[in-house]
N, C-alpha and C positions, 0 to 999 in steps of 0.2 A: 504493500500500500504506500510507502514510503519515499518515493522518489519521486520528487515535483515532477512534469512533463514540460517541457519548454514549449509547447503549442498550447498552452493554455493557460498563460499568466494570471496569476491573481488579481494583477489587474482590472480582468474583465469583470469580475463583481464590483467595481468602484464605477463600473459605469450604470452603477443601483443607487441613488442617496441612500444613505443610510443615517440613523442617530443610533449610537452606543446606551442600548437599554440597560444595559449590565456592567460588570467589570472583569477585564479582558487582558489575558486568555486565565483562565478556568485552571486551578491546579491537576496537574496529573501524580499519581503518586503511584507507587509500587507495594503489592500487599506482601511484604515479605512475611511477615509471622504467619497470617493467613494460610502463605504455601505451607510451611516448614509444617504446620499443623494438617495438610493433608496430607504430607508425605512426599517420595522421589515419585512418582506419578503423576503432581501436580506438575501442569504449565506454569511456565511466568505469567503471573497478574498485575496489572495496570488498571487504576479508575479514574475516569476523568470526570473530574467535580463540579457539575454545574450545579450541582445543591450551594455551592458557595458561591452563584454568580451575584448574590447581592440584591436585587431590584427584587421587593413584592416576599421574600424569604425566598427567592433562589426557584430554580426548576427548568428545565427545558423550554418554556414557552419565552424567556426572557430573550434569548435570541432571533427568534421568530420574528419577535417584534420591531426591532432594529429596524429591517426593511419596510415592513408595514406601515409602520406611523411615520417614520418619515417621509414617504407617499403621502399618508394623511395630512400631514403639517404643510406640505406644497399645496395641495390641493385645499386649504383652507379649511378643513373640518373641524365643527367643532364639539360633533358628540359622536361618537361609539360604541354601536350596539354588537353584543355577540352574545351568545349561547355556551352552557354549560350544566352539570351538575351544581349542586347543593354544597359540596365538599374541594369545589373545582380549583386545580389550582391555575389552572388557565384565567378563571373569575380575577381570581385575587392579585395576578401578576398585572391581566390589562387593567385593574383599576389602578394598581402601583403607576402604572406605568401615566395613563391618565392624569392621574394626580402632579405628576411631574411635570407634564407636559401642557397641565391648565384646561383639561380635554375634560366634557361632562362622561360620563363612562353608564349606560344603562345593560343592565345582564338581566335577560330571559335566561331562566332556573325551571331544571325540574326537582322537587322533594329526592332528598336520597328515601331509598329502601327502608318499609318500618323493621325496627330495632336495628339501624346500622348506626343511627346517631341517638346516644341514650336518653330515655324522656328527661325533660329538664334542661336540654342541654340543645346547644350551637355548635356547629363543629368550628373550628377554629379557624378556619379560613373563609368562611361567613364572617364573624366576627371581624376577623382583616380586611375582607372587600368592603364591609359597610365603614369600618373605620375610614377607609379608603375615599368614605362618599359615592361610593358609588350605588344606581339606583336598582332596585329590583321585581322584576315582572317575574312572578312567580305561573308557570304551566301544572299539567295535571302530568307530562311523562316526555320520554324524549325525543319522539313523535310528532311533539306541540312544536318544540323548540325551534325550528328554523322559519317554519312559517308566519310563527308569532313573528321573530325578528324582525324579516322581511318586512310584513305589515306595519311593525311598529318604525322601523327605518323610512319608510315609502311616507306615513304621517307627520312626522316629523321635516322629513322633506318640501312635503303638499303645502308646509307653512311657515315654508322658506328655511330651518332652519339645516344646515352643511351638517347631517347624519352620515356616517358608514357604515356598514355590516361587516365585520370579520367571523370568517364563520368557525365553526368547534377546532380550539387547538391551533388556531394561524396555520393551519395545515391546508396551504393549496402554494400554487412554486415560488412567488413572489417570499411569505413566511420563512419557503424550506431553505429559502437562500443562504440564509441562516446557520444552516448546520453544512451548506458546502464551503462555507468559509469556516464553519468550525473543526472540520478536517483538514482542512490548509494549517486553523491553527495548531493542533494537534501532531501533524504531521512537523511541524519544528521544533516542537518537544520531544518526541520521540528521536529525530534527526542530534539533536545535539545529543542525546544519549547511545548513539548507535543501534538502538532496536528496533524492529518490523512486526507490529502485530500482526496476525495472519486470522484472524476473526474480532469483531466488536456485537459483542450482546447490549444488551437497551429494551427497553419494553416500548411494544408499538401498538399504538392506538387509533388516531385521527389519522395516523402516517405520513405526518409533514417532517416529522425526525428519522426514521428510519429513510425517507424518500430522499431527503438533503445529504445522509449518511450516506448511503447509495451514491448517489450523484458526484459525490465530493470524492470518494472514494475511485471511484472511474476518473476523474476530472486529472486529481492531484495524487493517483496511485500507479501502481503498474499491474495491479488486476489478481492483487494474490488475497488480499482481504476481503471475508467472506463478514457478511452483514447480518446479523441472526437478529429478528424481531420477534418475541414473546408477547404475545395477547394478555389484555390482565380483561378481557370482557368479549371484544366480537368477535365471531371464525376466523379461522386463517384465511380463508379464500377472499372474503371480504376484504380485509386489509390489507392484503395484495395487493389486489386490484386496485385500490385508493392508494398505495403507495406506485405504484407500475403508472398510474396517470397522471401522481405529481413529480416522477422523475424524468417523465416527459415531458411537462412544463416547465419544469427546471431547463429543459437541453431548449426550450424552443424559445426563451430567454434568452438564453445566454449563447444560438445560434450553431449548437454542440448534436443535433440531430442523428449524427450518427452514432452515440452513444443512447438512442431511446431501446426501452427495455418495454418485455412483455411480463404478466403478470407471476408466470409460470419462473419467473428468476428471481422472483423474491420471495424469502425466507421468512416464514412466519411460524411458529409453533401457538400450538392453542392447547395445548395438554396440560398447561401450568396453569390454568382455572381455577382450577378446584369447583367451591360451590358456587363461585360468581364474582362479578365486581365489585370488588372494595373488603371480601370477605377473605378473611384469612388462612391460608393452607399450613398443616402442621409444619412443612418442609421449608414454609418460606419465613416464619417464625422462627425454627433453632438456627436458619443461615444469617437471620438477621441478629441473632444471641451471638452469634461466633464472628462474626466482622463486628459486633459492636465489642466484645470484649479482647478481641486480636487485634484491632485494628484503629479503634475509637473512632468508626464511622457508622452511624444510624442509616439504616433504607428507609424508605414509606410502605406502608402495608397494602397500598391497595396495588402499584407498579413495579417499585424495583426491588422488593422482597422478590415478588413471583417471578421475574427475570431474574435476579442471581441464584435463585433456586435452578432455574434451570439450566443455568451454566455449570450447579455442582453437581446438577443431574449427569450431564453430557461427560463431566471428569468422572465422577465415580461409575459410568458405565464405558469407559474406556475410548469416550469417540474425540477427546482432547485427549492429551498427553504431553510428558515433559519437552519435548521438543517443538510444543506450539506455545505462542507467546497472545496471550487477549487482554482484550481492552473493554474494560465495561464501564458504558456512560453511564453514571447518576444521573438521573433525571428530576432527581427535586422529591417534593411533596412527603418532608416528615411531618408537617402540620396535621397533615390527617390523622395520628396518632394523640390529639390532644382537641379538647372540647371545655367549653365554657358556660358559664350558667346562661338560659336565657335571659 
């Protein structure tokens, strides 16, 4: 993955405005005790921390948005509507992000799941988005969610005022651009350390991060990096598909068509479910006990528990091994782990 391509300068992403939502580049670190603690079996491990990129408490959407809003800020806007969950931490980063930028932030919400968030209680990134000012249109499921938007954007329009719809996740090519410069940046971290990871695991959802991963990885790699995206909620096939269509919009962007992909190439696993989203699996529990006391790094329960599970799935069944070296993005969202009184 690791060797720039001189046909495809980094450059050509600066001909994106962009504004720095975050704080940049992201720690990479190396889980040494982690290994020593699986044994001569375990690959070299690498995490690269956007739980510490700062804006909103951190998380993969913070990138995303770099190119988006500053779109929006050219274009004069001056409210922001998008969709999410109750728990989202997509909610909570655009309202951060809003709030910075002087932007009104409205969020169509659906209720999480009953008994996922305790009676009595808010989860905690509620609690932050409304800190944040930002407003909330509450739906009946996540079904409502887009079309609510739409409509609510289209009225707001109708009466003059400069609305945008970003839709679930900053996840379409414009967002994903995001994470093909966060391979760029990545790729000079590794570079001054001499190593080549040969797969990157990350939990894939909306598939505007896995789709940027991909892209970046083609763009600014030599094609040995294999991109594994773990489902923490929809099928694999689905996600694909939605990532296969924003890595095409990534290449018809930035003029790169011959690197477009079919859906059948990208990697999804959906076996790390368990009983649903947001719901915790025994396996993704004790890996999160064992990098939090190996390592002093927390996951979130509902994402990057259920993807590092499955990267210790893949070592203890033998299909990694010592002589592969991974890279596992943090994606954010320990806040889901903590809830506040109503």
């Amino acid at each position: 993955m690791m060797t720039v391509q001189a046909e495809f300068p980094a450059m050509r992403l600066d001909n994106f405005p962009r504004i720095e939502c975050g704080f940049y580049p992201t720690p990479l670190e190396e889980l040494t005790r982690l290994r020593e603690a699986i044994g001569a079996t375990c690959p070299r491990l690498f995490i690269k921390r956007d739980d510490l990129i700062g804006t909103g408490f951190g998380g993969n959407k913070v990138r995303k948005l770099d190119y988006v809003m500053a779109r929006e800020i050219e274009r004069g806007t001056q409210t922001v509507v998008t969709i999410a969950g109750e728990k989202s931490n997509h909610a909570r980063v655009t309202a951060a992000v809003c709030a910075r930028l002087g932007l009104r932030c409205l969020l169509v919400l659906n209720r999480a799941a009953k008994g996922v968030i305790p009676d009595g209680f808010k989860a905690a990134s509620r609690f932050i988005y409304e800190l944040y000012g930002a407003e909330v249109r509450w739906v009946d499921s996540r079904e409502e969610r887009e079309a609510t938007a739409l409509a609510l954007t289209a009225q707001l329009q109708a009466k003059g005022e400069r609305a945008a719809y970003i839709p679930l996740g900053v996840s379409f090519p414009l967002g994903a651009l995001g994470f093909v410069r966060a391979v760029h940046e990545v790729t000079e971290q590794f570079e001054k350390i001499g190593v080549r990871p040969n797969y990157i695991f990350h939990s894939s959802s909306s598939g505007g991060t896995q789709a940027g991963l991909i892209a970046g990885c083609q763009l600014f790699g030599d094609g040995r990096c294999e991109v594994i995206g773990i489902s923490p909620d929809d099928p694999a096939n689905e996600i694909a598909e939605c990532v296969a269509e924003i890595v095409n919009g990534i290449h018809q962007l930035l003029g790169t068509d011959e690197y477009k992909i079919s859906a059948a190439q990208v990697q999804v696993l959906e076996q790390y479910i368990g009983a649903g989203y947001g719901i915790e699996t025994s396996k993704a529990i004790a890996i999160t006990k064992m990098l939090a006391t190996r390592e002093g790094i927390i996951l979130d329960p509902t994402y990057t528990a259920k993807a590092f599970a499955a990267l210790m799935d893949w070592i203890q069944n033998g299909k990694l091994t010592a002589r592969d070296t991974i890279l596992f993005w943090h994606t954010g969202g320990q806040l889901a782990f903590f809830y506040v009184p109503e």
